[in-house]
N, C-alpha and C positions, 0 to 999 in steps of 0.2 A: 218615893217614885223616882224612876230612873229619869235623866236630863236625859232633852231629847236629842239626836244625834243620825242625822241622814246619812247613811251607809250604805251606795248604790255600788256597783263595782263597775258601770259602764267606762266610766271617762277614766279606767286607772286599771287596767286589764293585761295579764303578764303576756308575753309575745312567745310562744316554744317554736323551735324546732318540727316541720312537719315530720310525721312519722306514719311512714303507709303498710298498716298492717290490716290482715283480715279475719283475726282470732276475736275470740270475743275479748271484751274489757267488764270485768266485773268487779264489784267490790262487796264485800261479804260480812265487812265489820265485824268480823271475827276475835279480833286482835286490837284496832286501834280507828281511829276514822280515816284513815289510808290518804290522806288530805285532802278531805270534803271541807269545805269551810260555808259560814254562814253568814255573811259579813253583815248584813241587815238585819240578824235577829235583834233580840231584844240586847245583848250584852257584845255581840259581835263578835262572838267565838261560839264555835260548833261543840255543841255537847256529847260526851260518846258514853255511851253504857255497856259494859261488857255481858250481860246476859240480858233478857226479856225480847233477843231480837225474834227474828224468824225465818230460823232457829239462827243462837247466839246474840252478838252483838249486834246494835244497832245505835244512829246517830242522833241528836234531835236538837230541837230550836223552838224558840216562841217568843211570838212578837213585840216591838216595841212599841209603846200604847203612850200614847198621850191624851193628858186631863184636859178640857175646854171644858169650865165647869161644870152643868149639867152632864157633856159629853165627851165620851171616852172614844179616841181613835187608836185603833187598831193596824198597825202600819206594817204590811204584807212583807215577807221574806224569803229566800229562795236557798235553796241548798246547791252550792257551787262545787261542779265536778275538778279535781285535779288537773294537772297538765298530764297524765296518761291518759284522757280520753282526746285530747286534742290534738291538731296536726292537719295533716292530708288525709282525710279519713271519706275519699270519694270514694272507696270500697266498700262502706258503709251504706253508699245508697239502695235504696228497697229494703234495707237492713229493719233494726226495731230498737229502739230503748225499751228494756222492761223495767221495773222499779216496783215495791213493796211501800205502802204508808197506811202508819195510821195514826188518829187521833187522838186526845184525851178523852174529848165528847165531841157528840153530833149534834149537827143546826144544821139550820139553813144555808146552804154553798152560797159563798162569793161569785163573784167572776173573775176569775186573774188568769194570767195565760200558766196553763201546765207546766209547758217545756219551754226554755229559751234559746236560741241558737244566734250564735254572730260571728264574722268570718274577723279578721286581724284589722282591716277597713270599716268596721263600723255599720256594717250590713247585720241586721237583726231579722230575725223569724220568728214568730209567736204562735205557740200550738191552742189555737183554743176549740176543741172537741163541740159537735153541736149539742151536748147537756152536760155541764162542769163537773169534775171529779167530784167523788165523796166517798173520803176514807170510811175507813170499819171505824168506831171507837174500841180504845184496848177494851180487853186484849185483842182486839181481831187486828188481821192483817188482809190488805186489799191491795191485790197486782194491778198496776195499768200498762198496758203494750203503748209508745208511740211508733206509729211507721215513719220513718223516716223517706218519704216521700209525700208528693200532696194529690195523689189521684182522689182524696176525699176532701181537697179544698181546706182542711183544717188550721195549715198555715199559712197567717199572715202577715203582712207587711207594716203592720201599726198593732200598738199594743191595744187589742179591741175586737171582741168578736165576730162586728160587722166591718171590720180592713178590709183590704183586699187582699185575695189568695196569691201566694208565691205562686212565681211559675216552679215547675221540674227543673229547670237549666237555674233557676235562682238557688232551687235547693241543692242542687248538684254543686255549685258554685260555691254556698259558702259551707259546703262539707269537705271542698277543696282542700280549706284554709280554716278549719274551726279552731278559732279562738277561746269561745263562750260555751259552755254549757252548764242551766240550771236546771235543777227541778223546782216546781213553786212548793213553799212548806206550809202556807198558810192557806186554809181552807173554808175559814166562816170567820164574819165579826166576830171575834172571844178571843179573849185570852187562853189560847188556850196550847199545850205543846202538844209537836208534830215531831213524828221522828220517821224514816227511813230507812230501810235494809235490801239486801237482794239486788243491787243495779247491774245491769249488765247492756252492753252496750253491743249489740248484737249484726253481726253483717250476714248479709243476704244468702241463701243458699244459692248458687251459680250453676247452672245449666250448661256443662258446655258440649253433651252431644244431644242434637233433639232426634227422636224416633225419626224417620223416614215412612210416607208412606209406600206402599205396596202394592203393585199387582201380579197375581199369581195363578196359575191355574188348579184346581183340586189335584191334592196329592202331596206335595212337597211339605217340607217342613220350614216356613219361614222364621226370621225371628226381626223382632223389634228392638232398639238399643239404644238406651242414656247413660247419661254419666255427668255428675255433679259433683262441686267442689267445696267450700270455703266455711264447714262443717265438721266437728270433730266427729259426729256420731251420724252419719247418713244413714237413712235406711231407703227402703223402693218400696210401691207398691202398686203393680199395674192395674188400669181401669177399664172399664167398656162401658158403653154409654147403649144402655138399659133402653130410653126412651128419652126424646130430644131435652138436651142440656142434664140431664138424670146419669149420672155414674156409677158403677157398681163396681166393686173389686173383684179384682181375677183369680182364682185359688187354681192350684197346680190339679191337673188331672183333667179327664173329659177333651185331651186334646190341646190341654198347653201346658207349661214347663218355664221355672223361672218366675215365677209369680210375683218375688219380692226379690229380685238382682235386678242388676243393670239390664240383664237381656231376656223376654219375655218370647219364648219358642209358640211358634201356634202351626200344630199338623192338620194342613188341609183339606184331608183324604175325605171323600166324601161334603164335598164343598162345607170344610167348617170351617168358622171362621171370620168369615167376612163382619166387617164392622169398624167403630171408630173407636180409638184406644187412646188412652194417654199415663203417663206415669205420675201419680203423689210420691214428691221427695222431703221426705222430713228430716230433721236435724233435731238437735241440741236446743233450747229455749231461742227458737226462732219460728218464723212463720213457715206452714209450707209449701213447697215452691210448685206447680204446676205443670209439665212440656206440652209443646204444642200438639195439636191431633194429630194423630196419624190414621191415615185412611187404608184399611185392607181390604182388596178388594181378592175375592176367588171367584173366578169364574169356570165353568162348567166345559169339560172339556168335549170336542166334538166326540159326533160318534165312528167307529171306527171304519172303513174302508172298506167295501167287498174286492174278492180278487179274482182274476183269470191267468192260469199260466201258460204256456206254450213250451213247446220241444224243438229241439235242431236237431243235427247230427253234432260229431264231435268238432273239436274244437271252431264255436258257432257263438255270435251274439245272439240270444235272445229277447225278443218284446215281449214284455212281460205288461198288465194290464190293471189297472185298478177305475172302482167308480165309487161316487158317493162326497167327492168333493168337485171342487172348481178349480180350473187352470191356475196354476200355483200355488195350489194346496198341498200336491204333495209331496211328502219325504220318503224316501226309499235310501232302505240299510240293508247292511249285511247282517245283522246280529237281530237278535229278539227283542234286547233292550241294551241301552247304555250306547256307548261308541257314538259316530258322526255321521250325518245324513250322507249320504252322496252328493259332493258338488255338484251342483248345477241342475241336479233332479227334480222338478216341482212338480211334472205335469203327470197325468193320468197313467200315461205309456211310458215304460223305461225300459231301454235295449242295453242289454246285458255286453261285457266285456268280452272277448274269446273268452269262450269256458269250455273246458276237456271231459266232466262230469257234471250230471244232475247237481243241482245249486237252487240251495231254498233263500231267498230274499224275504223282504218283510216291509211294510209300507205304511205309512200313516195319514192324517187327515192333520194340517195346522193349518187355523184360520187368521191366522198373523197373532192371535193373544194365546191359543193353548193348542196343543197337540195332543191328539187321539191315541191311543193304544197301536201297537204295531198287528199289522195281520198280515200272514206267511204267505206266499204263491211259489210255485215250485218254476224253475228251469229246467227242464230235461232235455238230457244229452241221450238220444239214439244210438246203437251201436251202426258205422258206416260199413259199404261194404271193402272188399279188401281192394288195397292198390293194386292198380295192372301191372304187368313185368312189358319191357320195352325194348324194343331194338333197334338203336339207330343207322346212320346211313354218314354218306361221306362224297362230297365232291369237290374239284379243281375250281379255284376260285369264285367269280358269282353263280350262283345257280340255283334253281329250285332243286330240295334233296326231299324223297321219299322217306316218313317213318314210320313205325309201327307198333302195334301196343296188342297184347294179349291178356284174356283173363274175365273179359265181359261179352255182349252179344252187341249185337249192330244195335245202334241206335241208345246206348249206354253212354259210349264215350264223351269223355268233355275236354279241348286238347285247348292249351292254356299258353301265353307268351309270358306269366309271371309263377314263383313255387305257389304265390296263397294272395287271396284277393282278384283283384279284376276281373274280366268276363270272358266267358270261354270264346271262341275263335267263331264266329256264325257258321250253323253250316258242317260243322265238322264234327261229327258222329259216330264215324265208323273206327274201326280200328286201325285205317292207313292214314295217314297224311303229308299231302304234299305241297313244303312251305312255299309262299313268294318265291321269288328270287332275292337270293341275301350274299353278301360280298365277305362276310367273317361267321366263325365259328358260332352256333346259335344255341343257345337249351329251350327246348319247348319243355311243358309237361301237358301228363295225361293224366285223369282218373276215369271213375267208374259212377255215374248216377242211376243207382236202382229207381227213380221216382221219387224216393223218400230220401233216402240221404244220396251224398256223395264221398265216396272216397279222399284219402290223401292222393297227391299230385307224384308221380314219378315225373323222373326227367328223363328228358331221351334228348340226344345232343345229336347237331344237323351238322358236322364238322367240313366246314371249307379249307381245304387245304392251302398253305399260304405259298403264291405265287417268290419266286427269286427276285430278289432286289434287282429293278433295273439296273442294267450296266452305266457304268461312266465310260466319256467315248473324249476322246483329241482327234479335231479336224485335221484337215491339212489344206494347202493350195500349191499353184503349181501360176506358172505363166505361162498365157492362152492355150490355147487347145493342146489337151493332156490327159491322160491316164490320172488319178489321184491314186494315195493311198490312205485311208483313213482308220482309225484305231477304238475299238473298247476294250474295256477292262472290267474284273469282275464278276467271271465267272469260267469254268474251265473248258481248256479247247474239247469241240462235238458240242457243247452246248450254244451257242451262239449260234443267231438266225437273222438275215440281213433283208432288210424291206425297204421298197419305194415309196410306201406310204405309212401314213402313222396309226393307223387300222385297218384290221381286215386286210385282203389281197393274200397272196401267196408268198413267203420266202424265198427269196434269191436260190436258187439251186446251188448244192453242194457249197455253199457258202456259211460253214457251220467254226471258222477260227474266228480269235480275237480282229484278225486284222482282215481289209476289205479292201480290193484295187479294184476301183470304177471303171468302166471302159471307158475311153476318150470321149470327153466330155469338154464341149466349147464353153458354157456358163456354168454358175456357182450353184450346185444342185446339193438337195437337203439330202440325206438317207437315214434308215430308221434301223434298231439293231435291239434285240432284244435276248434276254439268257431265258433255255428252256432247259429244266431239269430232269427231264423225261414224264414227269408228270405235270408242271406249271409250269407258263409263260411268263417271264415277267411283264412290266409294262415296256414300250421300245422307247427308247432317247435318241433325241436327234443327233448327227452330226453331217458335217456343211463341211463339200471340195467346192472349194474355193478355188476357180480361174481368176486368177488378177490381173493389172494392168503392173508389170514390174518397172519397179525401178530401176536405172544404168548409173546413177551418182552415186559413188561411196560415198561414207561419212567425212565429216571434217573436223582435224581435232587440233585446236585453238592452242597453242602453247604459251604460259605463262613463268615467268622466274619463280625459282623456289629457292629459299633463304631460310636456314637457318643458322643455329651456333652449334659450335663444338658440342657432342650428348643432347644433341635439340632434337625434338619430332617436328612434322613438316605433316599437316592434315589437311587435305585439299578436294574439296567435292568437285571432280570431273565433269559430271552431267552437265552442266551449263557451257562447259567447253566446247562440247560435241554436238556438230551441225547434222543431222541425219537424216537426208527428205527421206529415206528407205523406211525411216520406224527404226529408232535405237533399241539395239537386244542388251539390255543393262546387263545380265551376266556374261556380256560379250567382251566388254572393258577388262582386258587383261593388261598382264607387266610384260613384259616381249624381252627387254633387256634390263636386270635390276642394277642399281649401283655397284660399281665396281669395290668402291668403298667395305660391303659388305654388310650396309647397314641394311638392317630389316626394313622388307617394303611390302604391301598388299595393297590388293583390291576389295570391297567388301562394299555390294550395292551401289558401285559407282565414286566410292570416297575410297581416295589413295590415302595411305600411311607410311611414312617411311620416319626410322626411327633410329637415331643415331647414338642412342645410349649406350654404354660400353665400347664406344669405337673413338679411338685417337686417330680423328680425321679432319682437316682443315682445308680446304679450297673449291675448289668447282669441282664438279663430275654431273655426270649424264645418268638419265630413267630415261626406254624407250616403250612407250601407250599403247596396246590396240584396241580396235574397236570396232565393230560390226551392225549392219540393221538387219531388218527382219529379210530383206532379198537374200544377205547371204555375202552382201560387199563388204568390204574392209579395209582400214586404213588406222597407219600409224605414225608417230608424232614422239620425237625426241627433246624432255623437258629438262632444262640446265639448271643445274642444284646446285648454292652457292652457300658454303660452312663457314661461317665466319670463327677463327681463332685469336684474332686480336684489334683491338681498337685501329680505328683511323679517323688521325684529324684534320678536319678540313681548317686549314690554317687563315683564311682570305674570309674578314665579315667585311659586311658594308652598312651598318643600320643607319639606315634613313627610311624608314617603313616603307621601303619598296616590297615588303613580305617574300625579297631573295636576299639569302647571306644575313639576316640580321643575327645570328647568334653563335656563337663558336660549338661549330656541330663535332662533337666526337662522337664516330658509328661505331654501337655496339658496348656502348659503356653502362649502359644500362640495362643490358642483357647478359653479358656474359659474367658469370657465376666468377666470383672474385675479383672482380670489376666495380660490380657495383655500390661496397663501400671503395670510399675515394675522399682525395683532395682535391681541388683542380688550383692553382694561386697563376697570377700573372703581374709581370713584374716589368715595369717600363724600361727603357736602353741606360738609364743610368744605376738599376739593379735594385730600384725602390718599389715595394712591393705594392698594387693597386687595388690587385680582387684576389677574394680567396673565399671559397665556398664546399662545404663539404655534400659529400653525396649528390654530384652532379650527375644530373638525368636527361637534360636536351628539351625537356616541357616545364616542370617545373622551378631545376634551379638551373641557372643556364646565365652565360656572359654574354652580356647586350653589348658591350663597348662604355660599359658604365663601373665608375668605379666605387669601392666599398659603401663610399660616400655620397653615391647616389651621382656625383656628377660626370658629363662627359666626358670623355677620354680620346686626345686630337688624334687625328690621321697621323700615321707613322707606324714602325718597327718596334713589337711589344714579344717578348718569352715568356711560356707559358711552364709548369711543370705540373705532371700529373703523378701523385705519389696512390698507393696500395697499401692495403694490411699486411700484405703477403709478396706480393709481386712485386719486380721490381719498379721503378722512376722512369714514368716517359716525360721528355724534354722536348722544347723546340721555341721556334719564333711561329710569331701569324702577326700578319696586318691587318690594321684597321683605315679602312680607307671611306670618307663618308663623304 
């Protein structure tokens, strides 16, 4: 007898690597026991036989039995799966262990748990079935499926049939992480061996499109659509459900198509169809997987529309009519079938677009779930009668004009202010017509209404001839009592006509030139003057003789220095110089006497220029001004031009901030062109140099009476010399006196 020897593999259990696949894991013992071990059998190594499996190879064990005199125990084993079934194997869940056993002989079944399951943490799961396995004795062989889920409660939480059930998330949890997996080997008190073939470790067939269901109206051909995964060998088989919970399979023909694909067609023609569908997906040695229902629903399509149509003339919207549904029921097309309802069409009556020809439409009945059959109503287009022939008319400016239309009989006519649409004119019937009063050229039109149709519209045109542009006029005035003479422009002598008023009245007799002399006239009186071109008047514009109160004061014109440098301009706005109670006439400001010099001078708007570039000129000379107001007076003013050609130094400062004489003023050193680079040095009575500054300007660098050195410099007799780039050395004395 063998020593006895506890050989549990809980508390010593190898740790792998998760591995998340979703093929099957089989093992076939084929070849070798692929590393099934037994560690609790009777010898603690897994026995492997290469033929009597089913079919092939297969593994076995048998248990370890101890003596207590009278009694022999029998101590239960388990056949442990490899580290290829282990890992992260939560793809597995709803999945299936399947497995082959059998025995030497048959008894009476133990209770032991089937299948064992435990995550890396020491979480266990015990499958125990509500009636214990019992293998075939050899040679048979007996499959057991376990589902790898617990919706039958089978696995528990203690090694014991009455445990407590896993939850799903428990099972889910350690399929995570499966560490463990057994099969139990031993199946009745006896000695007796158990062997194993066929394992396959099976994941779930996955669902990943479910049908939809449908609703549709009879006719069309819908279809239904799955698709399933994690199976080498998928097949379909669609169902219908016969009689509540009762399923029957679908075969192709009688109106469906696709019986055993993914997609299951069902033609509704004749409301077939309707019902609850689901697809059976089977696989490879696994369970098969189920979709959820799908509900098809066909409903019966209304009945179709009766119609009424109507006629116009040509180009005419027609109301076209239908009955047999309810406001918003219907669709109205142009076609028989196929195409798109007319936007916005719903209701019983549908007015047609301009149509030129007879036009067959087509209408239906949808009750918001299915649409009726189309049914035709005709449009008919009339033929109209012919358009009338017209003859217009023409007059001078506003005025109502006569027109006229031929071709029809009194009481035909229809005379129009637009070519198509709007309403005819009230009232206006015959073949003359005489418009408003209208101020520009007009187009009416006319046709012809037999009663039943009407004609196209001719046009006949009311043509106002367009009056002469008013003239433009220049008043005049005169002081006190006087003849005027006043002026327009603008149109040619004979056509001009001279009025005291601004409408109506008579034109001035024989008064047909541009220009007009008032009689002696004491106040400032308006007159009105207008161009006639033998046919049109224009409109008249006023012009105003003005009697005024004159002025006797000439103007007065303020004379100022003018300075420049040798080639210097001199730009000087006059206007404000000139006192003028008369009214200044700005283009009255002339040059009277220009510089002698012969520098260029103007006037332009009141701003003199005088412009001494290219003249070698240096000293004083005279410009003499005039200037006139609106009387007609006049007065002039001679202004003295001063050209400065070379420096001058004012030799005498006195700084004591009396703000006179503080600085040694040289005029013109900072303007005249070759001047303004410089030295200026100044040098006390014994020849010792004190200040010296370049580029002396009179604001900037300038001699205060201070020397280099920042200090005072006493009263007394100091020389100064002013040197050039070009020019020669100006020298001298100046006093500082403070």
């Amino acid at each position: 007898m063998k020593s006895f020897s506890w050989r549990f593999l809980l508390g010593a259990l190898l740790m792998f690597a998760s591995i998340n696949l979703t093929a099957q894991i089989t093992s076939t013992f084929n070849s070798n026991a692929e590393g099934w071990t037994t560690p609790n059998d009777a010898d603690g190594t897994i026995s492997y036989s290469a033929t009597g499996g089913n079919p092939g190879g297969f593994v076995f064990g048998s248990p370890f039995t101890i003596v207590l005199g009278m009694t022999t125990l029998y101590v239960p084993f388990d056949f442990v799966a490899p580290a290829t079934y282990l890992g992260n194997r939560s793809a597995y869940y709803n999945g299936t262990l399947q497995y082959d056993i059998q025995q030497s002989t048959t008894g009476a079944p133990n209770q032991y748990a089937e299948v064992t399951i435990a995550n890396s943490g020491g979480i266990t799961f015990y499958y125990f079935p509500s009636t214990p396995n019992q293998p075939a004795a050899a040679p048979g062989w007996t499959t057991f499926s376990v589902t790898l889920n617990n919706a039958l409660g089978f696995w528990k939480t203690t090694n014991s049939p009455t445990g407590t059930s896993a939850t799903e998330a428990q099972i889910q949890g350690v399929l995570t992480d499966l560490a463990l997996l057994q099969i139990r080997g031993l199946y009745r008190d006896a000695n007796t061996t158990n062997r194993l073939d066929n394992v396959s470790f099976r994941p779930p067939i996955i669902i990943t499109t479910q049908p939809s269901s449908a609703i549709t109206c009879s006719g069309p051909t819908l279809s239904l659509t799955t698709a399933a995964t994690n199976n080498p060998a998928i097949t379909y088989q669609w169902q219908r459900e016969t009689s509540p919970s009762v399923w029957g399979n679908v075969t192709n023909g009688g109106g469906y198509g696709g019986a055993t694909t993914v997609t299951l067609s069902i033609n509704t023609t004749g409301n077939f169809g309707a019902g609850n569908y689901r697809c059976q997906i089977s696989g490879t040695a696994v369970a098969d997987a189920f979709t959820n229902t799908a509900v098809v629903t066909v409903n019966t399509l209304p009945t179709a529309p009766t119609t009424t149509g109507n006629f116009a003339c040509s180009s005419a919207s027609i109301t076209l009519n239908a009955a047999g549904g309810a406001a918003g029921q219907y669709r109205w097309y142009t076609v028989p079938t196929g195409g798109t309802a007319i936007a916005g069409q719903t209701n019983s009556a549908y007015t047609t677009p301009i149509i030129t020809g007879t036009t067959t439409y087509y209408v239906s009945i949808n009750n918001g779930t299915c649409e009726s059959t189309r049914t035709l109503v005709v449009a008919t287009i009339s033929t109209p009668p012919t358009a009338p022939t017209t003859t217009g008319n023409s007059a001078c400016g506003s005025s109502a004009v006569t027109l006229n239309a031929a071709g029809g009989v009194a009481g035909q006519y229809r005379w129009y202010t637009v070519p198509t649409g709007g309403t005819a004119i009230a009232g206006q019937t015959n073949s003359a017509y005489t418009t408003p009063v209208i101020t520009g050229t007009t187009t009416y039109y006319v046709s012809i209404n037999n009663g039943t149709c009407e004609s196209t519209r001719t046009s006949v045109v009311a043509t106002i001839n367009t009056p002469p542009t008013a003239p433009t006029t220049t008043g005049n005035s005169a002081c006190g009592s006087s003849a005027v003479t006043i002026n327009a422009a603008g149109g040619a002598a004979g056509q001009y006509r001279w009025y005291t008023v601004p409408t109506g009245g008579v034109a001035i007799s024989g008064e047909t030139s541009s220009t007009y002399q008032t009689p002696v006239i004491s106040a400032t009186t308006t007159y009105y003057v207008s161009i006639n071109d033998g046919t049109c008047e224009s409109a008249r514009t006023a012009v105003t003789a003005t009697i005024a109160i004159c002025n006797t004061i000439p103007p007065t014109i303020n004379p100022v220095p003018l300075t420049t440098i040798v080639s210097g301009k001199i730009i000087l706005d006059l206007v404000p110089l000139i006192d003028a109670p008369g009214g200044l006439v700005l283009n009255s400001i002339v040059i009277v006497t220009p510089p002698t010099s012969g520098a260029s001078a103007s006037i332009n708007n009141g701003i003199l220029t005088i412009d001494y570039a290219g003249k070698v000129f240096s000293g004083d000379e005279f410009i003499k001004i005039s200037a006139c107001d609106s009387s007609g007076l006049c007065s002039e003013q001679t202004f003295t031009i001063e050209v400065a050609g070379d420096i001058k130094v004012y030799n005498g400062i006195s700084p004591n901030n009396d703000m006179r004489n503080e600085i040694l003023y040289i005029q013109y050193i900072d303007v005249i062109p070759g001047m303004q680079k410089n030295t200026v040095s100044i040098y006390n009575r014994w020849g010792s140099k004190v200040f010296e500054k370049q580029d002396y300007n009179n604001t900037s660098v300038v001699f205060k009476g201070l020397s280099d050195t920042g200090d005072e410099l006493p009263s007394g007799t100091y020389f100064y010399k002013i040197s050039f780039e070009k020019l020669a050395d100006r020298t001298g004395y100046l006093i500082i006196k403070r």
